[in-house]
C-alpha positions in Angstrom: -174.5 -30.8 -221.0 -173.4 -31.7 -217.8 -170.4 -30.0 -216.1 -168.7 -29.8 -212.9 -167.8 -26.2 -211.1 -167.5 -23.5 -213.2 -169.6 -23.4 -216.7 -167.6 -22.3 -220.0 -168.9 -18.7 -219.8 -167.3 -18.5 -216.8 -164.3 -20.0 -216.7 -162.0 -18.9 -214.0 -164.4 -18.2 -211.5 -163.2 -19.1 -208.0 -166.0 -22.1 -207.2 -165.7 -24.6 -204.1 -164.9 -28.3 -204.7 -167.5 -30.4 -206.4 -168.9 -32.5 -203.1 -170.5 -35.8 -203.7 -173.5 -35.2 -204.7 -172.0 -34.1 -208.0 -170.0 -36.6 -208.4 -172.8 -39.2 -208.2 -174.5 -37.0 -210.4 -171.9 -37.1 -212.8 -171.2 -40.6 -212.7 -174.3 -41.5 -213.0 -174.8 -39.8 -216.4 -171.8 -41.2 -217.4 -172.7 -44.9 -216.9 -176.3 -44.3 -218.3 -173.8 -43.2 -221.3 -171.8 -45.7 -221.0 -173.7 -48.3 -220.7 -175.5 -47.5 -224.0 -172.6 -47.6 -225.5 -171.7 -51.0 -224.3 -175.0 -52.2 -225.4 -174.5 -51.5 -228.7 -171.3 -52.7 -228.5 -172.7 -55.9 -227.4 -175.2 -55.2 -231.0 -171.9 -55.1 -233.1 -170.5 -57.8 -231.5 -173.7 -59.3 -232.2 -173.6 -58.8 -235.8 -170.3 -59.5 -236.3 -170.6 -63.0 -235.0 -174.1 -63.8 -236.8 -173.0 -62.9 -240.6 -169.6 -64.7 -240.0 -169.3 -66.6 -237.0 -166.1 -67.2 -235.2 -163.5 -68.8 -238.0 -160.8 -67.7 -240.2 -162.7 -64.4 -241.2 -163.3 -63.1 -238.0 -159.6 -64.0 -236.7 -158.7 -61.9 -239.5 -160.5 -58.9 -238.6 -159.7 -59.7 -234.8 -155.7 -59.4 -236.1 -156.9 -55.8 -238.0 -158.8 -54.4 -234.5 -155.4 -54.9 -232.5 -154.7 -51.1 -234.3 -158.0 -49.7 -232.6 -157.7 -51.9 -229.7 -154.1 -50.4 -229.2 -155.1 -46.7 -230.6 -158.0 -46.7 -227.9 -156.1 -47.5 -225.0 -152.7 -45.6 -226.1 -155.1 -42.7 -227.6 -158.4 -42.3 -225.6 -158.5 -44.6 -222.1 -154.9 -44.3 -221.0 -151.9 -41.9 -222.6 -153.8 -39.4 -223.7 -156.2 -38.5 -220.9 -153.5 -39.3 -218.3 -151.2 -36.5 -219.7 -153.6 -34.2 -220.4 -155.9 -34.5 -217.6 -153.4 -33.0 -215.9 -152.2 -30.8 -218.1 -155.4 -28.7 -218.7 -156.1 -29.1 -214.7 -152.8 -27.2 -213.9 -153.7 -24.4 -217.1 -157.0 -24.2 -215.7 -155.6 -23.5 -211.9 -153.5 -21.1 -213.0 -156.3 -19.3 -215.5 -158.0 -19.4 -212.0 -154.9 -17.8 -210.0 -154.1 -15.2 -212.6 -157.4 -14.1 -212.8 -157.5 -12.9 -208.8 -154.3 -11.1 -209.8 -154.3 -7.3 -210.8 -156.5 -6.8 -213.4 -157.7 -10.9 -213.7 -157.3 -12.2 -217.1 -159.8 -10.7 -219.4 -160.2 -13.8 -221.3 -158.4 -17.0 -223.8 -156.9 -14.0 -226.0 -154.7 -12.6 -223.6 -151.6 -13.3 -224.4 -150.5 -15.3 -221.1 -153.7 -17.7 -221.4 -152.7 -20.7 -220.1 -155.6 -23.2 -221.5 -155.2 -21.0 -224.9 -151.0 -21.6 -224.6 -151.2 -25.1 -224.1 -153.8 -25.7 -226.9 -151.4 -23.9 -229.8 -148.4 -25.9 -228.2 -150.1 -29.3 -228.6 -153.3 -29.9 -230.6 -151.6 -28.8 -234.0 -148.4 -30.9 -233.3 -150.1 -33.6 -232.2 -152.3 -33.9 -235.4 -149.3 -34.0 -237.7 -148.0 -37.3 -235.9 -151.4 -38.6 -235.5 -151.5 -38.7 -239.2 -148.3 -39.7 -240.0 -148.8 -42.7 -237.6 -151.8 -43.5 -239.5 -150.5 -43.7 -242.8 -147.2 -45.5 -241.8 -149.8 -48.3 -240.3 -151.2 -48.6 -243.4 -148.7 -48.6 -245.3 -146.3 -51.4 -242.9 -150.0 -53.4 -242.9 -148.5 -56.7 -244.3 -145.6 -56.8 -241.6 -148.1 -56.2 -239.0 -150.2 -59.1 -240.0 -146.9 -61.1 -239.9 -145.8 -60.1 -236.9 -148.9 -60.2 -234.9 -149.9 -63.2 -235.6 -147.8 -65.4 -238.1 -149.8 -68.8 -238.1 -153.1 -67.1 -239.6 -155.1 -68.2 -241.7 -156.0 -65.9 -244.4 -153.2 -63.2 -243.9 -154.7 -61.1 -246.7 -157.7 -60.5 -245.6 -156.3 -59.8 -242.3 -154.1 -56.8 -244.3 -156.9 -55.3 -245.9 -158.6 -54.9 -242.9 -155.9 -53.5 -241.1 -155.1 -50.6 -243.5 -158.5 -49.7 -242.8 -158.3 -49.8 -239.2 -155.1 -47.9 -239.4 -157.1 -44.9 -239.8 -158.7 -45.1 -236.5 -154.8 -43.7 -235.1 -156.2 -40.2 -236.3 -159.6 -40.1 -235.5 -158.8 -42.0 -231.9 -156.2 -39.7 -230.9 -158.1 -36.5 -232.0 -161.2 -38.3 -229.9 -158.9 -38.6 -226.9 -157.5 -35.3 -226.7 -161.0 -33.5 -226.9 -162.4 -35.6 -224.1 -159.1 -35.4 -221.9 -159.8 -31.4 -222.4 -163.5 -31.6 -222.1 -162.9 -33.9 -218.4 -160.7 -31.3 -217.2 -163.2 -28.8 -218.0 -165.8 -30.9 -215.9 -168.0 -31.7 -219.1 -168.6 -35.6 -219.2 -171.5 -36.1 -221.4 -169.6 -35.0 -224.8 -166.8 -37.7 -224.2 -169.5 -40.5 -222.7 -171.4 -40.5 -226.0 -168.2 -41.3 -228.4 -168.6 -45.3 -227.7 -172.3 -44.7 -228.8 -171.6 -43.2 -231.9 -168.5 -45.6 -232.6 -170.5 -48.5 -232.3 -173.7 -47.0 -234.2 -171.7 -46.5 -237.0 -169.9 -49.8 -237.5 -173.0 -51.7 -237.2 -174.6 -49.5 -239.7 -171.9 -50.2 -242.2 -171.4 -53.6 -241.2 -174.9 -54.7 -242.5 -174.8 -51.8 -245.4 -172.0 -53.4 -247.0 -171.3 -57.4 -245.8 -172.5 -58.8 -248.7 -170.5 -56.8 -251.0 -167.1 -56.8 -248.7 -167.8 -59.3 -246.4 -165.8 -58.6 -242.9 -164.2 -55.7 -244.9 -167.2 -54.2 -244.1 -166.8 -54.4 -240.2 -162.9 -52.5 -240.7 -164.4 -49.5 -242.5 -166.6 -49.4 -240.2 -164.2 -49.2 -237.4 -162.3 -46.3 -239.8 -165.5 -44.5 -240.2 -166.8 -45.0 -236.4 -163.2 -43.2 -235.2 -163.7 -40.4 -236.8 -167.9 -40.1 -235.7 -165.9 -39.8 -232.1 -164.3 -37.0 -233.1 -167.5 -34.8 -234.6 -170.0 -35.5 -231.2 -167.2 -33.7 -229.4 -166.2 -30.9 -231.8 -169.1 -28.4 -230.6 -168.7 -28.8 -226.9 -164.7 -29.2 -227.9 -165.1 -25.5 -229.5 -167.3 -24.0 -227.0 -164.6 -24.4 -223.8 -161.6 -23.4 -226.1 -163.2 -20.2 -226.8 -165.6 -19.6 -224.3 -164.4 -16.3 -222.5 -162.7 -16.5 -219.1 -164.4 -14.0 -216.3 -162.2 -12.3 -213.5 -162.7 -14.5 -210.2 -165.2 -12.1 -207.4 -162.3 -12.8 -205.0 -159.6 -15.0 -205.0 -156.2 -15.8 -203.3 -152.9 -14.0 -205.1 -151.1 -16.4 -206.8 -148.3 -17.7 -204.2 -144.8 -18.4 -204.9 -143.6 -21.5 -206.5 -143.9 -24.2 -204.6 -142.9 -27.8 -204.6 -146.0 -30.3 -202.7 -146.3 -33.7 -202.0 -145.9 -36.2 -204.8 -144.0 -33.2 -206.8 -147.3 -31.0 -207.6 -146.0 -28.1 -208.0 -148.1 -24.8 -206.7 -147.9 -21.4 -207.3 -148.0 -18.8 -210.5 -144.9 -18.2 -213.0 -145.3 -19.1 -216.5 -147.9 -21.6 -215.7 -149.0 -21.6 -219.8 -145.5 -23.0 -220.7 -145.4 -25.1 -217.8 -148.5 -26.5 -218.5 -147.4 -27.3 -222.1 -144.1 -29.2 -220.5 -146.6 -31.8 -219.0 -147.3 -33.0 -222.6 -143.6 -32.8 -223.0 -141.4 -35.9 -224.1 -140.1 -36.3 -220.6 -144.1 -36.6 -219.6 -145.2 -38.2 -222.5 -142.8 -41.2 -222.8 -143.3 -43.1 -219.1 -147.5 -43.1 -219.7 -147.0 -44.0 -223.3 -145.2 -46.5 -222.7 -147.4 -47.9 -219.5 -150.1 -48.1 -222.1 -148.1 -49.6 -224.8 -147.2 -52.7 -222.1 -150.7 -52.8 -220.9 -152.3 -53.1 -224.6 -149.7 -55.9 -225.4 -151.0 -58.3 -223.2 -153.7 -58.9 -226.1 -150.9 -58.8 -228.6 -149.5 -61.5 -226.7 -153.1 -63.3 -226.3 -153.9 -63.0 -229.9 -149.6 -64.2 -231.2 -149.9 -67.6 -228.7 -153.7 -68.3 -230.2 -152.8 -67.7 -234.0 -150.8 -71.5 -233.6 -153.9 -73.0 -232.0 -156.8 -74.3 -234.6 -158.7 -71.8 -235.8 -161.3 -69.7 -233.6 -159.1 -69.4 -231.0 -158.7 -66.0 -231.3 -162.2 -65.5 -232.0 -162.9 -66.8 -228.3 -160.7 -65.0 -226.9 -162.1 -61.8 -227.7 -165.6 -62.8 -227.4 -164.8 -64.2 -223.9 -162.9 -60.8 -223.2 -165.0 -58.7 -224.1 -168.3 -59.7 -222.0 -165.8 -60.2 -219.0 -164.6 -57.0 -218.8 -167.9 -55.3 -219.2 -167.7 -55.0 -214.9 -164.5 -53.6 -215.1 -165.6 -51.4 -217.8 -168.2 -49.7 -215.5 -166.2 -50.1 -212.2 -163.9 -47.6 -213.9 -166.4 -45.0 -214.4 -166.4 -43.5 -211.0 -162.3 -43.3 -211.4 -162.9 -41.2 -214.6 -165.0 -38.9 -213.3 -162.8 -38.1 -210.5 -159.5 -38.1 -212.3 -159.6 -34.6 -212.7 -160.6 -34.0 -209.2 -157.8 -35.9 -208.4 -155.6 -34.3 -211.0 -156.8 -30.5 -209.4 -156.2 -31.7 -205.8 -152.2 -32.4 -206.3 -152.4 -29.4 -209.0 -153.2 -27.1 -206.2 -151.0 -28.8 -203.6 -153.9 -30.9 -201.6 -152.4 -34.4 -201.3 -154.7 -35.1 -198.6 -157.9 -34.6 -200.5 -156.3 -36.7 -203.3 -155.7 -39.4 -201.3 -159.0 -40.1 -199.8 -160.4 -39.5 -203.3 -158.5 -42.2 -204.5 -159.0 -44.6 -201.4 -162.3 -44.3 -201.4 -162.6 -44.7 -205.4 -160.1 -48.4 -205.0 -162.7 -49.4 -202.7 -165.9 -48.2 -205.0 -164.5 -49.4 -208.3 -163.5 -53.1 -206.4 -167.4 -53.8 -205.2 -168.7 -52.9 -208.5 -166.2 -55.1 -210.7 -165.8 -58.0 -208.0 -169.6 -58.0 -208.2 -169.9 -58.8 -211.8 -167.0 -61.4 -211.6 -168.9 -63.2 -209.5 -171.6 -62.9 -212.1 -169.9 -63.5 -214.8 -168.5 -67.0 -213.6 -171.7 -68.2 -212.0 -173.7 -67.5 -215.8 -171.0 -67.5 -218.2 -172.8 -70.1 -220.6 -176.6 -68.1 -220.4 -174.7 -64.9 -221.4 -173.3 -66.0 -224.3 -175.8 -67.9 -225.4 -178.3 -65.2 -225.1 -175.6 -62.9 -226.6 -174.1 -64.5 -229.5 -175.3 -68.3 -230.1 -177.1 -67.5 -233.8 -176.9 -67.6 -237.4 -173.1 -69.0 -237.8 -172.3 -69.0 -233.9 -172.9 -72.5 -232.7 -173.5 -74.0 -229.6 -169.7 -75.3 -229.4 -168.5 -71.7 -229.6 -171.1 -70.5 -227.1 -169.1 -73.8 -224.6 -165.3 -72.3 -225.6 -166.6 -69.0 -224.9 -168.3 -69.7 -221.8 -165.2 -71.6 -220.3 -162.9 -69.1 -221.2 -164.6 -66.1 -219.7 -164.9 -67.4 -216.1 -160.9 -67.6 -216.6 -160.7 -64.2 -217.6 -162.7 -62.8 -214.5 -160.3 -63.8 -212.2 -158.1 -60.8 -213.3 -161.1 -58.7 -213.5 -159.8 -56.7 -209.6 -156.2 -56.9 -211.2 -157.8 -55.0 -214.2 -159.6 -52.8 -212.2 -156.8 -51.7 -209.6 -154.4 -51.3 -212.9 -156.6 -48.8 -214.4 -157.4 -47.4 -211.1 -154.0 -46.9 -209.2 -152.0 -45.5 -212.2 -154.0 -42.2 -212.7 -152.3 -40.7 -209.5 -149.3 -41.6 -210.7 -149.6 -39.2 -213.8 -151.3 -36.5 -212.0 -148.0 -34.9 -210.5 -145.8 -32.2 -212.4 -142.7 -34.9 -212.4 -142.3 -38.1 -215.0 -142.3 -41.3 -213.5 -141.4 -44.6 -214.6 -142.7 -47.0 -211.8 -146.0 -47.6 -213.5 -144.3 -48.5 -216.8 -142.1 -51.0 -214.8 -144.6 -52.2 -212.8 -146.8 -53.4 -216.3 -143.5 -54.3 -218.0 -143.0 -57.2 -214.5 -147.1 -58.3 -215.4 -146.2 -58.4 -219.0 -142.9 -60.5 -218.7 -145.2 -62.4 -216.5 -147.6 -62.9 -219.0 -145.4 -63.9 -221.8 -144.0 -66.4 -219.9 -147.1 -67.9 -218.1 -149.1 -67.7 -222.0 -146.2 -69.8 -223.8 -145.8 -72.3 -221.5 -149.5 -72.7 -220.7 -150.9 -72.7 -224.3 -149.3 -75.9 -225.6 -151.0 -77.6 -222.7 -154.1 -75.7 -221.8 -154.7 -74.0 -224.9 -156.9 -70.8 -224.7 -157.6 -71.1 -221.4 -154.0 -71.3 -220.0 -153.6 -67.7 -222.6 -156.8 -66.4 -220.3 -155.0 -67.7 -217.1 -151.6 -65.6 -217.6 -153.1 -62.6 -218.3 -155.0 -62.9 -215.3 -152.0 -63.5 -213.7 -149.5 -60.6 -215.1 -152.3 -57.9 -214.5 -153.0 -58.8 -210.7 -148.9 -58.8 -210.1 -149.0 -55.3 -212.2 -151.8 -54.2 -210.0 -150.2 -55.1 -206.3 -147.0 -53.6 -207.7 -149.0 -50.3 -208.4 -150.4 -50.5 -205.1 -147.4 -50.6 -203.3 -145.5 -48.1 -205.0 -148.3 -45.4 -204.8 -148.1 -45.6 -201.0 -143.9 -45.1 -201.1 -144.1 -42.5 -204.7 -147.3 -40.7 -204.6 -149.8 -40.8 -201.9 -149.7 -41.7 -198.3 -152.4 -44.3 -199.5 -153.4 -47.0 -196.2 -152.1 -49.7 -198.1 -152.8 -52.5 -195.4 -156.2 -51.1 -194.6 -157.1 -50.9 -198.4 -155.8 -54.4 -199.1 -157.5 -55.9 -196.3 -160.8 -54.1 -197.6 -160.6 -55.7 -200.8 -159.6 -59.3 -199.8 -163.2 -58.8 -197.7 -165.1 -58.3 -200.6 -163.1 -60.7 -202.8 -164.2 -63.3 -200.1 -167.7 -61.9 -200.2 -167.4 -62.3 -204.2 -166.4 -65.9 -204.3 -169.4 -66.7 -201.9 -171.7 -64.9 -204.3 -170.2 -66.5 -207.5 -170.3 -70.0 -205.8 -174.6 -69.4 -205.1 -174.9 -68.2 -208.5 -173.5 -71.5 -209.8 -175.2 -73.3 -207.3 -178.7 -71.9 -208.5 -178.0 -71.7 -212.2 -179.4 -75.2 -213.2 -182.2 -74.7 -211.3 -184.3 -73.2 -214.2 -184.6 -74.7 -218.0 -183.4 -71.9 -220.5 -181.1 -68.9 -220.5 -182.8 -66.0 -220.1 -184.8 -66.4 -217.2 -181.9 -68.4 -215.5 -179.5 -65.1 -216.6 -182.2 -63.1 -214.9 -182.4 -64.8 -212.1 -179.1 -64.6 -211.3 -179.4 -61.1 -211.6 -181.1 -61.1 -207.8 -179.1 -64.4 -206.3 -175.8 -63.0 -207.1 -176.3 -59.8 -205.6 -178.5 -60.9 -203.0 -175.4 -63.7 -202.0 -172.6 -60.4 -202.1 -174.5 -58.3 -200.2 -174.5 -61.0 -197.4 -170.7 -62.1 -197.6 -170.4 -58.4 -197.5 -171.9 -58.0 -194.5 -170.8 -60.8 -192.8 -167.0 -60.2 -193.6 -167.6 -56.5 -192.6 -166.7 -55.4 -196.1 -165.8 -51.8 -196.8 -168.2 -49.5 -198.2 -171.1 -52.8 -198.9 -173.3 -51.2 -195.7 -173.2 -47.5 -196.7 -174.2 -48.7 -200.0 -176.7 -50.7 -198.9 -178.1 -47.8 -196.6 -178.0 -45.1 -199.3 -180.1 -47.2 -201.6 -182.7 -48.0 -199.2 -183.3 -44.9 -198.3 -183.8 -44.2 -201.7 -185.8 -46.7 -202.3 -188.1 -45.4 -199.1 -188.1 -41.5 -200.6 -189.1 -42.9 -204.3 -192.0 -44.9 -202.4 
């Protein structure tokens, strides 16, 4: 298992900062994870598509997976990790603090534990809504359907499907809160693998029980697939809650309470309690409700394309999800280094924070503007290679295509959201500015979506969300500098317009060169060399941030493997 600083037997130990060569490490193992995950993501995708193509069955089930779509974002990629990153961060400093005090905390059951304190105050409570959640979505499953989108087809289908789904709220949110307190901890490989095991089990069931429950088959699977998230983390889950805490050798006494930059607030006290309060409602309520508005732009996607024929919403998603595969991994380095960030302001180091965080805008922008540029140059040989069999056709594989290379322009917007907001929540004070912030790119996107769909159709849908997210993300950007961080806004900003440039040069060769070979695959491949090859160049050229370390770092690799 891999883990940053101090291992589980050893739990308050006073350890130096992880350095870089960790954090590659770590990231690394997470996107080799990762991207296994996404792969057989892709597979169920895949299977999904071939056994019933992209018509009134699949809209149905698309309508039933806004519950996980919603769950994993509120439950697992945004509210939950973004409240409890921080929270175990701060138990864990203060473990660390109290255990250089006199006599050092002698391990979880002594009585002022903080990581022992804030796992009775929240894991039990937080099953008990989890559950009723669940079982209210079920039960409210015909109004959702209704609600979500009123023009479909077969709405019940669509229901069945989504009391199904509705389980995933439980397993979801149980998933989340082990791998928000495995990430503090340092342990990414546990919470890497739940994608795989998701995915693995609703293919398995998917093409174990299609022909007797058609795409009912595909929402069990989703139920059941929640809950194998939950048991790949339970041992490692089990293993940090009661693994012993040692006395640190030496380490500073715990100072008095202090208030830092950005409202981190230092020092000893009743650090247990206080680390419970940052799970609190006044926490809780500004990040849930940032992820509620950011998982409601595909509410809004999926309510404009249920009056559009049907498919549309079957496009949509398809298009969506190969678009946002870049952003997907362009994230990874930002997850990883959330709870380095989180320590930093926990401990009072803004300054460490921020050049954590500029460095990671910068990191996660050359990844993700790197496979937009992909992605619009070879949007028709992906999906073809992808999806176009059994009851995909070629006219799917064309709406698909076309919609996808709308989507990627609001794959940095994307990016920068998920990026920029994970400071916000890493200070000891609520704030609301991120939940404003989406709230301005969702109002954005209603209004852009319902004007543009009667024209455009899916593609003006595709357009405004491009266009809510990017306003979202400058928003964030702006506010972090003022609120959080003493971020270089100009300098960053002007860094990524570089590499945008340098992106739209690359994505422009890439389409230049793509009819230049007969059939998919070796075109897709292909592209695989001229798209990077074009980036790297712009990059350099334009002076790009970051684009020439990288660029040195791998040759030298390259030399020392040789």
């Amino acid at each position: 298992m891999l883990t940053v600083g101090t291992p589980p037997s050893a739990g308050t130990r006073k350890s130096p900062a992880p350095g870089g060569r960790f954090v590659a490490r770590a990231a690394a193992v997470t996107a080799v994870l990762t991207a296994a995950g996404s792969f057989l993501g892709l597979v169920r995708d895949q299977t999904v598509a071939h056994l019933f193509g992209a018509g009134s069955d699949t809209d149905a089930f698309l309508v039933a997976w806004t519950i996980p779509e919603f769950a994993a974002t509120l439950l697992i990629e945004d509210a939950m990790a973004l409240v409890l990153v921080p929270a175990f961060s701060l138990a864990l400093s203060r473990r660390a603090a109290a255990a250089g005090g006199p006599g050092g905390v002698k391990g979880p059951e002594a009585a002022g534990d903080p990581v022992r304190a804030l796992l009775a105050a929240t894991l039990p409570r937080l099953l008990l809504a989890l559950a009723c959640a669940a079982g209210a979505a079920a039960l409210l499953a015909p109004h959702l359907v209704d609600a979500l989108a009123p023009g479909l087809a077969d709405p019940a289908l669509a229901v069945d499907c989504t009391r199904l789904t509705a389980l995933t709220v439980l397993g979801f949110g149980t998933a989340g809160y082990f791998s928000a307190a495995l990430r503090a901890h340092r342990s990414f490989v546990p919470p890497a693998t739940i994608y795989l095991s998701y995915n693995l089990v609703i293919i398995t069931a998917t093409l174990a029980l299609y022909a007797r429950w058609g795409v009912r088959a595909a929402a069990f699977g989703v139920a059941a697939g929640s809950l194998a998230m939950v048991l790949v983390q339970l041992p490692a889950f089990w293993r940090h809650m009661t693994a012993r805490a040692v006395p640190a050798v030496r380490a500073p006494r715990p100072r008095a309470r202090t208030r830092g930059s950005g409202g981190a607030v230092r020092g000893s006290g009743r650090s247990g309690p206080r680390a419970a309060a940052l799970v609190g409602g006044a926490v809780l309520a500004p990040v849930a409700v940032f992820a509620v508005f950011r998982q409601s732009q595909v509410l809004v996607e999926r309510f404009l394309a249920s009056e559009l024929p049907p498919g549309a919403i079957s496009h949509l998603n398809y298009a969506q999800k190969i678009a946002q595969l870049p952003m997907t991994f362009s994230l990874l380095l930002c997850t990883v280094t959330f709870p380095l960030v989180a320590r930093a302001m926990a401990d009072g180091r803004p300054e460490q924070a921020r050049q954590r965080v500029e460095r990671d805008l910068v990191l996660a922008a050359v990844v993700v503007l790197l496979g937009a540029a992909y992605v619009v140059a070879y949007a028709p040989q992906i999906v073809e290679l992808l999806f176009q069999r059994g009851a995909f056709a070629a006219g799917d594989t064309e709406a698909t295509a076309s919609v996808m290379r709308v989507y990627a322009l609001g794959l940095l917007g994307h990016t920068l959201a998920g990026a920029l907001v994970r400071p916000f929540f890493s200070t000891s004070r609520p704030t609301w500015y991120p939940a404003g912030a989406m709230a301005a790119g969702l109002l954005l996107t209603v209004a852009a979506g319902a004007l543009a769909a009667p024209r455009w159709g899916v593609h003006g849908i595709a357009a405004a969300n491009a266009a809510g997210i990017t306003t979202t993300a400058l928003l964030l950007l702006g506010g972090l500098r003022t609120r959080i961080l003493p971020i270089r806004a100009g300098a960053v900003t002007a860094g990524l317009g570089r590499l945008a440039a340098a992106a739209a040069v690359a994505g422009a060769a890439g389409w230049a060169a793509a009819p230049l070979l007969p059939s998919p695959l070796p075109t897709a491949l292909a592209g695989g060399v001229v798209v990077p090859a074009a980036f790297a160049g712009a990059a350099l050229a334009v002076r790009a941030p970051e684009v020439p370390q990288l660029l040195t770092a791998l040759t030298r690799r390259f030399r020392h493997v040789r």
